[in-house]
KOLFIPA-633052 format. One line per field, with one value per residue (C-alpha): x, y, z; residue in one letter; residue number from 1. Coordinates in steps of 0.25 Angstrom, whole numbers. Layout:
// KOLFIPA-633052
x = (X	...)
y = (Y	...)
z = (Z	...)
type = (A	...)
seq = (NUM	...)
***
This chain:
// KOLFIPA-633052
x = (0	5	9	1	5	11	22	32	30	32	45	49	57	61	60	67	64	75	71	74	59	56	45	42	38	32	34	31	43	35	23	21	29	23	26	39	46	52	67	59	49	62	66	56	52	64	63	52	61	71	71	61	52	58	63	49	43	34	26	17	4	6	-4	4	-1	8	5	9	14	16	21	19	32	33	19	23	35	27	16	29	30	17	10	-5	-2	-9	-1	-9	-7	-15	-25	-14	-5	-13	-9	3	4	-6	4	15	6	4	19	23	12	19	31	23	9	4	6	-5	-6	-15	-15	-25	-27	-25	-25	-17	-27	-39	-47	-44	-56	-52	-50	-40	-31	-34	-23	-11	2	11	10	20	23	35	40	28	32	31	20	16	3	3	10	-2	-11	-1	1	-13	-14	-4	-10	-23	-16	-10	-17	-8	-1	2	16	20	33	37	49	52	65	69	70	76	71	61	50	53	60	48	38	47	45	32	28	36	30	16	20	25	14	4	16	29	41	52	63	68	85	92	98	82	79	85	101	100	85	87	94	96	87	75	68	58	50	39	28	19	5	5	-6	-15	-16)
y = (0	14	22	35	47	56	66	62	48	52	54	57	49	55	49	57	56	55	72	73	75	69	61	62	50	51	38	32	29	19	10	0	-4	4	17	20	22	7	6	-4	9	18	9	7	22	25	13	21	33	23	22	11	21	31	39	41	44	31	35	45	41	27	22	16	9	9	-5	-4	10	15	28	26	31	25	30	43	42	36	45	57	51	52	41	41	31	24	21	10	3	0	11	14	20	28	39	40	38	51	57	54	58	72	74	73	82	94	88	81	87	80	66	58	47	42	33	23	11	-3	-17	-27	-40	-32	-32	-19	-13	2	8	16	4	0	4	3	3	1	-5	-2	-11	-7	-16	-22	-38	-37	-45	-58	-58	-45	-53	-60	-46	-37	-47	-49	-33	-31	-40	-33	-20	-26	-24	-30	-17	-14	-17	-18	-13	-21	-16	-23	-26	-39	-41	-54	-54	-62	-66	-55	-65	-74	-63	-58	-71	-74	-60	-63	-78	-69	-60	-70	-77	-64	-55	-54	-50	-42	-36	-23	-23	-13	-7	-3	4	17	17	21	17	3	-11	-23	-28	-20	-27	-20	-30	-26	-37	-37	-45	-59	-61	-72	-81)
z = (0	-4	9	11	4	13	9	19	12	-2	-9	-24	-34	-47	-61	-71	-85	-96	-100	-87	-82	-68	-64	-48	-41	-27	-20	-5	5	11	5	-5	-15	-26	-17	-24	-37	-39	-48	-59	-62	-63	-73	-80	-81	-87	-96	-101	-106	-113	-127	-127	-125	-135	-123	-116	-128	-130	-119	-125	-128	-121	-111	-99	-86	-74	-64	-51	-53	-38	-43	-55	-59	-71	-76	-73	-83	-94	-92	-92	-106	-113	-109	-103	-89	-80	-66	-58	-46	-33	-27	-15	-26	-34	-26	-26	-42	-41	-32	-43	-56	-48	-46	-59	-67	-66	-74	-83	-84	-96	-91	-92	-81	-70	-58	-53	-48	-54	-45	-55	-56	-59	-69	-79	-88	-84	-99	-93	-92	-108	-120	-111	-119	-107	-93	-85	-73	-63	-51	-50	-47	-33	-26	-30	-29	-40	-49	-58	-57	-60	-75	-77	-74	-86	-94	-93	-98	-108	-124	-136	-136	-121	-115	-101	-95	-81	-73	-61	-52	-50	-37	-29	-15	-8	-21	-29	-41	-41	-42	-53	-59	-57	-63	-76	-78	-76	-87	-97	-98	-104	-108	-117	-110	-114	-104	-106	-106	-99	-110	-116	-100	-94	-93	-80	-74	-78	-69	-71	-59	-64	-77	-89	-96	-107	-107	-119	-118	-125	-137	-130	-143)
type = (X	X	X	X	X	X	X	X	X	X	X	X	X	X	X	X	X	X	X	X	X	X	X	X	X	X	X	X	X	X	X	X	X	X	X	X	X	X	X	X	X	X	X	X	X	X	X	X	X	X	X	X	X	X	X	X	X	X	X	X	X	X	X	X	X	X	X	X	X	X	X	X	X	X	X	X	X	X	X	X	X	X	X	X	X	X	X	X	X	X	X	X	X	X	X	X	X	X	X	X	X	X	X	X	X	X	X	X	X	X	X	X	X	X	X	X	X	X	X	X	X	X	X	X	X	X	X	X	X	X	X	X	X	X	X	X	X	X	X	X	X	X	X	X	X	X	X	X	X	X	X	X	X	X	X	X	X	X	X	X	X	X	X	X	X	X	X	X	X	X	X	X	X	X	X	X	X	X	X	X	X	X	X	X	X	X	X	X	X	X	X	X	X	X	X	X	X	X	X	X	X	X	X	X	X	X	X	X	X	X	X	X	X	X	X	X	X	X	X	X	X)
seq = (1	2	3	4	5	6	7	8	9	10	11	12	13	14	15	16	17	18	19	20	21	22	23	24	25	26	27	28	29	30	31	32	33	34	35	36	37	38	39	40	41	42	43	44	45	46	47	48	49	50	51	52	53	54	55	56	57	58	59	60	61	62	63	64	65	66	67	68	69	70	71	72	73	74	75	76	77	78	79	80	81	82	83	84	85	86	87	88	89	90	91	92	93	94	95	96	97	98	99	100	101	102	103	104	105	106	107	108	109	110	111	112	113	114	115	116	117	118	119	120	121	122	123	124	125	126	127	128	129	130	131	132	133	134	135	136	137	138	139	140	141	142	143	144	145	146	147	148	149	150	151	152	153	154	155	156	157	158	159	160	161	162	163	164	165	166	167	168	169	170	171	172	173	174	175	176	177	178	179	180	181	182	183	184	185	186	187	188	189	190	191	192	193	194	195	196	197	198	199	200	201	202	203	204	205	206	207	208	209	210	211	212	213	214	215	216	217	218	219	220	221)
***
């Protein structure tokens, strides 16, 4: 559960852009685990400003949802960008990802992106949540028993044009490698799977211990 928000509990970390723009992220020194700005979203923002992504230029026009966002950090760059976003997690941090969007319209006053809730499992009919081009999912292989409705949750996303973007940290304590595992085994058998190499990510955002996939949705034929 998010930890109330309270000034005195709140401190900011910075995401600069590659022009040198910043993004301010409010996060919890104490709470859940979604309260902070986690290395794998790091990365995987600054992924997003590689070349890959013609510099941060593919993002305009883009629909893209967030999982798990927490602060959404990585929302709010692609939203930075262009792209119309949607950052989602669980009721108790939709306030903190308002808290977020708020800080960061007066460098970026055009960007359009919204927060709201989103339980992974559940049914999705919302047309809000229809035509997404890229769901975004970082550090989010955490809890075993999230595992199955956070893939079923991507699969529902997903059209046959829709791609998702998973950055996590390979961690090796306690059940973390069999989550790991578990969670790829879950993906291969509904998606494609391409890991990203260190030489496509961010010079300097970018480790050998943190892994980018991109997952396509298998034809059902």
């Amino acid at each position: 559960m998010a930890a109330p928000m309270k000034e005195s509990n709140i401190f900011t970390r910075d995401l600069e852009r590659n022009d040198d723009k910043v993004l301010k992220l409010k996060q919890y020194e104490t709470g859940d685990v979604g309260c902070v700005v986690w290395d794998a979203a790091i990365v995987l923002a600054k992924y997003f400003e590689a070349a890959d992504f013609q510099y941060g230029r593919f993002w305009k026009g883009k629909k893209v949802l967030e999982l798990g966002s927490g602060t959404g950090a990585v929302g709010l760059l692609t939203a930075s960008y262009g792209a119309s976003t949607i950052i989602t997690d669980l009721q108790d941090f939709v306030p903190l990802m308002n808290m977020n969007i708020e800080t960061n319209k007066e460098t970026f006053p055009d960007m359009d992106i919204k927060a709201c809730e989103l339980k992974w499992g559940t049914s999705i009919d919302s047309q809000q949540f229809s035509n997404i081009d890229v769901v975004v999912v970082a550090d989010c292989i955490y809890y075993a028993e999230s595992l199955k409705p956070l893939v079923q949750t991507m699969e529902d996303l997903c059209s046959s044009g829709t791609c998702v973007y998973c950055c996590y940290e390979e961690r090796t304590t306690d059940n973390k490698p069999e989550l790991q595992r578990k969670f790829l085994e879950l993906v291969g058998e509904r998606f494609t799977v391409e890991k990203i190499p260190l030489e496509r990510q961010d010079s300097q955002f970018s480790s050998d211990d943190i892994h980018i996939l991109r997952f396509c949705k298998k034809d059902k034929t």
